[in-house]
N, C-alpha and C positions, 0 to 999 in steps of 0.2 A: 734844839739848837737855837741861839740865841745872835741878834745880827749883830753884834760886835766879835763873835768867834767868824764868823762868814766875812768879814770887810777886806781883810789881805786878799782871800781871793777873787772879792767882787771886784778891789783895784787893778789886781793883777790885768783880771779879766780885760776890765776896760781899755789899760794901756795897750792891749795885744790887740785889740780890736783898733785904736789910735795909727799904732807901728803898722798893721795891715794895710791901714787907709792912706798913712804917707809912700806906702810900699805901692799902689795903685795909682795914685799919685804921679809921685816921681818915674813910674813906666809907663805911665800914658801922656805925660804933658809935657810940650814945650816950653820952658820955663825957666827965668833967671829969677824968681821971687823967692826961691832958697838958698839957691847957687850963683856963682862968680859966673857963668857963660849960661847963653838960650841952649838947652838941647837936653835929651832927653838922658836923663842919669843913671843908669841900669846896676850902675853899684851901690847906688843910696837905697834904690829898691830892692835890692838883692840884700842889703844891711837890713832895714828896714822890716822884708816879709821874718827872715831870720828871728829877728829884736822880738816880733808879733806872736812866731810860733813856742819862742823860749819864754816871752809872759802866759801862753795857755798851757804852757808844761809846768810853770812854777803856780799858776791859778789851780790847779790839779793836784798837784801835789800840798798846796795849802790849803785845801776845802777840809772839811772835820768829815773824818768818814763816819757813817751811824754803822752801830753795830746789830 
């Protein structure tokens, strides 16, 4: 396997690891640095972990399977 067959799902990867961290984020912090009001966002997290789990399901299904 060759790392340019591997790169979609390294990206993938990455991004879902990104969405996870804003998803931790946005549920633990008090904060207007993303948002229009200070307070805690539970829907941006709630988007967010979602965004995180649908890039490890599309990194999975993009890896080159060996046979």
């Amino acid at each position: 396997m060759n790392a340019r067959s591997s790169l979609p799902a390294a990206l993938l990867a990455l991004l879902g690891v990104l969405f996870i961290a804003f998803a931790i984020f946005y549920a633990t912090t008090d904060t207007g640095l993303l948002a229009s009001d200070v307070t805690r966002h539970y829907k941006h997290a709630a988007l967010s972990a979602v965004l995180g789990v649908l890039c490890f399901i599309g990194a999975n299904f993009a890896r080159r399977r060996q046979v």
